[in-house]
C-alpha positions in Angstrom: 8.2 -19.2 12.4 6.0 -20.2 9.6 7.1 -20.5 6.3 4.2 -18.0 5.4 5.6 -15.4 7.9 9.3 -15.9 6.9 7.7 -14.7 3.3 5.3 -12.0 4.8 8.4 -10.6 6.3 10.6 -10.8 3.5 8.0 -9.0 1.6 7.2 -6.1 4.3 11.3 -5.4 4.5 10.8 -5.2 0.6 7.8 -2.7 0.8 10.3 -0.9 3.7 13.0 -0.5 0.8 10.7 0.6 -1.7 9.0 3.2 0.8 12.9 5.0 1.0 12.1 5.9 -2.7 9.0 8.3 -1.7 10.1 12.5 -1.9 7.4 12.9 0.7 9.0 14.9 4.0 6.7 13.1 6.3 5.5 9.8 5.6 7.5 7.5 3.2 5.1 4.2 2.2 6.0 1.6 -0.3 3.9 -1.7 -1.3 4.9 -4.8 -2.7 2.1 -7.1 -4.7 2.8 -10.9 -4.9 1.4 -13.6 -6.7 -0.2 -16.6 -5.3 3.3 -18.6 -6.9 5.1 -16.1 -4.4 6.6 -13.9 -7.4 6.9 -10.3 -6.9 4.3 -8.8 -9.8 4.9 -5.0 -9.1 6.0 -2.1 -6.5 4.9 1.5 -5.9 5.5 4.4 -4.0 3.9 7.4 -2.9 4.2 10.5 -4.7 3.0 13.5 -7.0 1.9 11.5 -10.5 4.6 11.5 -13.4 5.7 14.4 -15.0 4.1 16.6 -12.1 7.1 18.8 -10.0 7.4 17.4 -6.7 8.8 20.9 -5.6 9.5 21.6 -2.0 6.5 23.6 -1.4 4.1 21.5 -2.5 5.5 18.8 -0.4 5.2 20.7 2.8 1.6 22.0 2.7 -0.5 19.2 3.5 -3.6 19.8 2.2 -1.9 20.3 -1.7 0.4 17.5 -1.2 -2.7 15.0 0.1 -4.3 16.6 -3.0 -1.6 15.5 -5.9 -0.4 12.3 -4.3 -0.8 8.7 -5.4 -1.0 6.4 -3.0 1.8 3.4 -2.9 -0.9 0.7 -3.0 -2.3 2.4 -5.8 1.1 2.9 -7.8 1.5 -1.0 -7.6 -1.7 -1.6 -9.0 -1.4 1.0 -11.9 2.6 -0.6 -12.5 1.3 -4.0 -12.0 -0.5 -3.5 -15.6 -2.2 -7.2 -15.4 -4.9 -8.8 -13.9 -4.5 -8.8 -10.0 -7.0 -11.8 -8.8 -5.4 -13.4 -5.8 -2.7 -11.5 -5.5 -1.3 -10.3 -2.4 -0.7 -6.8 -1.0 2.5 -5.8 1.4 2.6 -2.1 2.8 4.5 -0.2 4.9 4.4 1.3 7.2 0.4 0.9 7.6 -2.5 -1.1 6.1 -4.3 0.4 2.8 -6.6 2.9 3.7 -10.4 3.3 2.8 -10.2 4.3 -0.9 -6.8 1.8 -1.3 -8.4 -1.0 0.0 -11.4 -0.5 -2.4 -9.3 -0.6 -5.6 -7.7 -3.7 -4.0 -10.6 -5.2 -3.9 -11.9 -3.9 -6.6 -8.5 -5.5 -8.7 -8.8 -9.2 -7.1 -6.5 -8.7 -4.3 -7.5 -11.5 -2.0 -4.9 -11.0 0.9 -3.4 -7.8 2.6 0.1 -8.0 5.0 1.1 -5.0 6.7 2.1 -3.7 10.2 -0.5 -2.8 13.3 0.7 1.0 12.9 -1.8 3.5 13.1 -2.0 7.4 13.1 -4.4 8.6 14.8 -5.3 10.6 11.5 -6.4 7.6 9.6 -8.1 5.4 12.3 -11.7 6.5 10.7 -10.2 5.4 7.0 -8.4 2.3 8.1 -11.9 1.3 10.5 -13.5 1.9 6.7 -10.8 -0.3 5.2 -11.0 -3.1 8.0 -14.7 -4.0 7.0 -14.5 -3.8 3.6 -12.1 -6.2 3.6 -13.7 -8.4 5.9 -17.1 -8.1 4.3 -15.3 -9.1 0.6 -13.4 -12.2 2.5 -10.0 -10.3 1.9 -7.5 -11.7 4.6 -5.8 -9.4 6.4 -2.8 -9.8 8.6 -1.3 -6.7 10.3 1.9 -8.0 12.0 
């Protein structure tokens, strides 16, 4: 194994961890951004925003939930609080979706490591996400 993949793997398990810290029912996702000296800069979560009640009932209606939550990629950017430019992303359990991998870009973010999982749901979004980050030279690797 490469040294690179010993890291990427090290970081994944880490976004795992951080995923287990999510309220939501149905899909738990955490991300883990690193810098290009291999130090961890900052880790998010998905979930309702601070200060907003993540009660039971808004956590099991979909449409309300999708509504009030923040994505875990975009947690660790808002956490990060510093500049982002060649930084690398971890998720998991998926790759950033369309909007996600926008503000990744967007912030500097000039690699992406997650897993080759993919819900049906979000094939459109993460087709989206797949050429933008080819088209900005954003390296992907889905493990």
């Amino acid at each position: 194994m490469l040294n690179k993949d010993k890291w990427d793997l090290r970081y994944l398990e880490m976004a795992k961890l951080v995923s287990t810290w999510s309220k939501d029912p149905s899909t738990k996702c955490g991300a883990v951004i690193v810098d290009p000296n291999n130090h961890i800069v900052s880790v998010g979560f998905n979930g309702f925003p601070a200060y907003v009640d993540d009660k039971p009932e808004r956590l099991h209606d979909r449409e309300l939930k999708y509504a009030m939550t923040i994505h875990a990629e975009r947690n660790a950017m808002i956490f990060a609080n510093r500049n982002l430019y060649g930084c690398t992303m971890y998720t998991y359990p998926m790759q950033a979706c369309s909007e996600c991998a926008a503000m990744m870009i967007q912030s500097g973010i000039t690699r992406h490591v997650s897993f080759n999982k993919r819900p049906e749901r979000w094939n459109k979004s993460f087709q989206i996400a797949s050429d933008m980050f080819k088209e900005a030279f954003v390296e992907v690797k889905l493990y």
